[in-house]
Each structure stands twice: as structure tokens, then as C-alpha cells.
C-alpha positions in Angstrom: 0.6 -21.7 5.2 0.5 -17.9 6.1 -0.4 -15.2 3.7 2.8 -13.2 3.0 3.4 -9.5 2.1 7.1 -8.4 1.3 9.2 -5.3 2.6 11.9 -4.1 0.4 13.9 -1.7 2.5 13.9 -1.5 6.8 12.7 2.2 6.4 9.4 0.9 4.9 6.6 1.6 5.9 4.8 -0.2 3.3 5.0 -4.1 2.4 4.0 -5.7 -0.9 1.3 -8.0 -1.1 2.7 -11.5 -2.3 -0.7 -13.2 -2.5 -4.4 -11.5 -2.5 -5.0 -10.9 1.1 -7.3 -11.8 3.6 -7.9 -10.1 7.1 -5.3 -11.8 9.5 -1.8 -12.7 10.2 0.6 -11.9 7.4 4.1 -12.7 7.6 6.7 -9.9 6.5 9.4 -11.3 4.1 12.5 -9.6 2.5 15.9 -8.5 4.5 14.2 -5.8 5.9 11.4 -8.4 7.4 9.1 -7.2 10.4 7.7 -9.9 12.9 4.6 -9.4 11.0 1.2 -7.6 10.7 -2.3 -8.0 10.6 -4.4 -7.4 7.9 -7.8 -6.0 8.3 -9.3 -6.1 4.8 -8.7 -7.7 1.6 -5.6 -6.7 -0.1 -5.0 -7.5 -4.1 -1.5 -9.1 -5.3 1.1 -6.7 -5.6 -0.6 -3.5 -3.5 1.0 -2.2 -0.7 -0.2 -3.1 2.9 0.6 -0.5 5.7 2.6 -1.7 8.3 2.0 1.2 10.4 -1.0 3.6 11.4 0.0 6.7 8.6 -1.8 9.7 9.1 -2.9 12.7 6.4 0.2 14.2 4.9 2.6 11.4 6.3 5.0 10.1 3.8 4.7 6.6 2.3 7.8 5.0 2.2 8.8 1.9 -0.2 11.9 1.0 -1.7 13.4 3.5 1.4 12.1 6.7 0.0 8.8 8.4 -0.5 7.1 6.8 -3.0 3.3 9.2 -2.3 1.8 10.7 0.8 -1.5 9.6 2.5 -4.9 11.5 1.6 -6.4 10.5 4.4 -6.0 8.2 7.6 -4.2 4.7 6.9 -4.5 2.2 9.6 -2.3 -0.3 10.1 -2.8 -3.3 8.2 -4.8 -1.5 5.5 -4.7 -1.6 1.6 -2.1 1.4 0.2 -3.4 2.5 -3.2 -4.6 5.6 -4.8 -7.7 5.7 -3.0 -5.6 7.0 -0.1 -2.3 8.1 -1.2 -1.2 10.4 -3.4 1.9 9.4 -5.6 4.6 12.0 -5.7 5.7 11.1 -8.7 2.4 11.0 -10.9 -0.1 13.9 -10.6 -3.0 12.2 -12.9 -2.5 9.1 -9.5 -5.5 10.5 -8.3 -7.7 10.2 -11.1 -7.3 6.8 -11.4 -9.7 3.9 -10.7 -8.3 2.0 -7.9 -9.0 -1.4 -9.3 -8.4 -1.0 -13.0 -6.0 1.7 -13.1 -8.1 3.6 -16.0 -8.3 7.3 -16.0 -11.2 8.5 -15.0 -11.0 12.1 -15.6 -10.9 11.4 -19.9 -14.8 11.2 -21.1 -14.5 9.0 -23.9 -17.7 9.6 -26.7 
């Protein structure tokens, strides 16, 4: 069976991992579905997987509106998370570790 991502809205540019995955073939579910992308790294469950080449600045876009804007450039096919993007809606984003989510600008003693 294929490795799955879904897309919430047809301005997305952005699809939600369903599934940890691999590099290859993902299908694109949802009403807003795309033929379908490939993945060229390992993506964890419920990241975002670009489904278009995004460049420095560019808007991400999930749920139809700008969600963040990419730090640097995004292939296609590439994990969307704050090691790249910048959430417009949270400042601290980008001082969070990418896996765990804990801040990592708070020294603890």
C-alpha cells in the first residue's frame, strides 16, 4: 500500500503526513487531492510535506491560508517544520527543537 500525506484545502501548498515517511511515491488524499508527490527524505506523522519547490519568504499555506513563511529553500517533497519555516502565528517557532518541540532558548539550572 502507498504512503499517504493529506491536503486540507486546494490552495495548499503543504500536505499532512498520514504515516512517517519514506523517500518515494506518496499519494495526496483529502477533497483537495493532488495526483501525488514524491518524498525525498523521511517525514514524521503529522508534519507537513511540501508539495511544491517554496522559496525564502514564500508563504506556506495549509488549511488555505498562511500558516508561516519559509526561512530558507523548500524543495518539493521535503519535511515543513520549524527548521525551515517560520510560523506567523508564534514568534518563540523558531526557538524550538524540531523533534521535541522544547524551547530551546530557556537555560534551565
Amino acid at each position: 500500500m502507498m504512503q499517504s500525506a493529506f491536503k486540507i484545502d486546494a490552495r495548499d501548498n503543504v500536505a499532512t503526513a498520514l504515516e512517517t515517511l519514506k523517500p518515494g511515491p506518496v499519494r495526496i488524499l483529502g477533497e483537495a487531492a493532488d495526483p501525488g508527490t514524491m518524498c525525498t527524505e523521511e517525514i514524521p506523522r503529522g508534519h507537513k510535506i511540501s508539495l511544491k519547490a517554496i522559496g525564502p519568504e514564500e508563504e506556506v499555506i495549509k488549511y488555505g491560508v498562511c500558516i508561516g513563511r519559509a526561512g530558507a529553500d523548500i524543495g518539493q517533497g521535503k519535511w515543513v517544520h520549524l527548521h525551515n519555516m517560520h510560523s506567523v502565528y508564534d514568534e518563540r517557532s523558531s526557538h524550538l527543537d524540531v523533534r521535541t518541540g522544547a524551547p530551546k532558548d530557556i537555560k534551565y539550572e
